[in-house]
C-alpha positions as CSV (number, residue, x, y, z in Angstrom):
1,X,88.4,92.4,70.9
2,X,90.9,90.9,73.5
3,X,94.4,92.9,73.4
4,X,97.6,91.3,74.9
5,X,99.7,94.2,75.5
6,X,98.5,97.2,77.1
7,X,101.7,98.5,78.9
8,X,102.7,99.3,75.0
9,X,99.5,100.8,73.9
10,X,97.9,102.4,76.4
11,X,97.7,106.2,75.0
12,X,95.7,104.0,72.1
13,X,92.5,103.2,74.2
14,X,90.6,105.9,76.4
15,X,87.1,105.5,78.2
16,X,88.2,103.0,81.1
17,X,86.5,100.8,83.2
18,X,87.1,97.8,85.3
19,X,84.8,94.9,85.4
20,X,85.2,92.2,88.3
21,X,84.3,89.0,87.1
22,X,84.0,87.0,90.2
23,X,83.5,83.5,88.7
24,X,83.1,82.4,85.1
25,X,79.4,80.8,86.0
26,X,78.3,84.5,87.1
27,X,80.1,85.5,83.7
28,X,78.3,82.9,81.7
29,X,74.9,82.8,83.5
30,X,74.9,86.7,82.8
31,X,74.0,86.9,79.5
32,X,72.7,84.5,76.3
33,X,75.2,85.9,74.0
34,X,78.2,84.1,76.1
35,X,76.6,81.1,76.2
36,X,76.0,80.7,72.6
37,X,80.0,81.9,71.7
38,X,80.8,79.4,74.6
39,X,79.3,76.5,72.7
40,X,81.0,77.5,69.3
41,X,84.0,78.0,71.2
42,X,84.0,74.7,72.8
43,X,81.6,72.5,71.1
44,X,79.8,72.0,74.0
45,X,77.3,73.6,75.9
46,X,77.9,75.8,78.9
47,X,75.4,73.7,80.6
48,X,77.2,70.3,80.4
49,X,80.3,71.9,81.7
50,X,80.0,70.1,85.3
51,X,80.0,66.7,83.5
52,X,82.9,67.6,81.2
53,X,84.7,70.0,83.9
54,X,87.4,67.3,85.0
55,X,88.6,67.5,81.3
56,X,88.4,71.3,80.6
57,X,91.8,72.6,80.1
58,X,90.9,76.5,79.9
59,X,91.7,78.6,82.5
60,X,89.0,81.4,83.3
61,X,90.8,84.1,81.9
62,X,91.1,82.1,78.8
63,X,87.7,81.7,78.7
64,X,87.0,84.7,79.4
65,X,89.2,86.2,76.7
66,X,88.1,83.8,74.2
67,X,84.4,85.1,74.6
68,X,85.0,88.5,74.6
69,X,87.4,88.4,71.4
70,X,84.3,88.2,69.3
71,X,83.3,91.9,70.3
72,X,84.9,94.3,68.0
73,X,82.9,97.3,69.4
74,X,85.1,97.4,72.4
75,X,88.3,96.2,73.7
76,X,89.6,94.1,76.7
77,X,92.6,93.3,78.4
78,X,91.5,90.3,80.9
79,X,93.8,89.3,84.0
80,X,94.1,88.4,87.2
81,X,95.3,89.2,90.1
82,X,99.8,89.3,90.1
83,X,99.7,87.7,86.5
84,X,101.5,89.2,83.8
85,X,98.7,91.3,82.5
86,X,98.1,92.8,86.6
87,X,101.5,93.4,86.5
88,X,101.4,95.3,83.3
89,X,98.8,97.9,84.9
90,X,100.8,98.1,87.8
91,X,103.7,99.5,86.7
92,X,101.8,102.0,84.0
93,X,100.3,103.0,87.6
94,X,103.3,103.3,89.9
95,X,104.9,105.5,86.6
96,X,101.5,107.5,87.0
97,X,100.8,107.0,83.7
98,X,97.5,105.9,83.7
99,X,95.0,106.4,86.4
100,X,92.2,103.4,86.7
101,X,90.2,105.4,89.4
102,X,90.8,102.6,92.0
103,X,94.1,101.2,93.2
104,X,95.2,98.6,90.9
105,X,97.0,96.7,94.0
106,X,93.9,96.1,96.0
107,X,92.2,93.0,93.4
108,X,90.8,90.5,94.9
109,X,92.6,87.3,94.5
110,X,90.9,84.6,92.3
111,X,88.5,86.6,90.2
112,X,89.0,87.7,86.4
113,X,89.0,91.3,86.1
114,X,88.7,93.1,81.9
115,X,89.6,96.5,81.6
116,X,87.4,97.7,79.3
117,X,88.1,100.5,76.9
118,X,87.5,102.2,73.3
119,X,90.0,102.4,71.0
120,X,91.1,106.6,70.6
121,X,89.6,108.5,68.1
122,X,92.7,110.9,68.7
123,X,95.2,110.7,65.6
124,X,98.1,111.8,67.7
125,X,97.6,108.4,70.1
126,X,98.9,106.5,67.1
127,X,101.8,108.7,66.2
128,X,104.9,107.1,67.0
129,X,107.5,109.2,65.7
């Protein structure tokens, strides 16, 4: 499940990871499962998308996010490099409130990146008194 705000709910999710998604083909040609939400998503199959490419209006990240928003088992917060989401993580790091094991400055520039995570089992993460 895809989550748009992680800068406000980041003591909710534990068990990080980064995943560096370097183009949506690599993304889609990685796995079956992808393909077949793909097609479901966009009526279409993944392998016509040259011919039909000129009218796509999905970004990769939307994409992206659309796929993995049918996986309830884990959770996602997709962006790229300097866009809103990025910029989210980068502050939580420069308040050294999280720490993502890498420097969340250094992505590469036109890639999708997920940080991947589980939802906290800890009560306390949801207590907001």
């Amino acid at each position: 499940m895809t989550i748009g705000n992680y800068e406000e709910d980041y003591a909710r999710y534990e068990n990080m990871a980064i995943w560096e998604i370097k183009s949506l083909e690599d993304f889609l040609d990685d796995d079956a499962v992808y393909q077949e939400i793909f097609k479901k998503e966009y009526g279409f199959a993944w392998s016509e998308f040259p011919e039909r490419k000129d009218s796509f209006t999905d970004t990769p990240v939307m994409v992206v996010s659309r796929i993995l928003d049918y996986f309830g088992d884990k959770y996602f917060f997709v962006f790229e490099r300097d866009n809103e989401h990025h910029n989210q993580l980068k502050r939580l790091q420069d308040k050294k409130i999280v720490n993502f094991g890498i420097d969340i400055y250094l992505m590469a520039p036109g890639k999708v990146f997920v940080l991947m995570m589980d939802k906290s089992k800890n009560p306390a993460a949801y207590d907001t008194i």
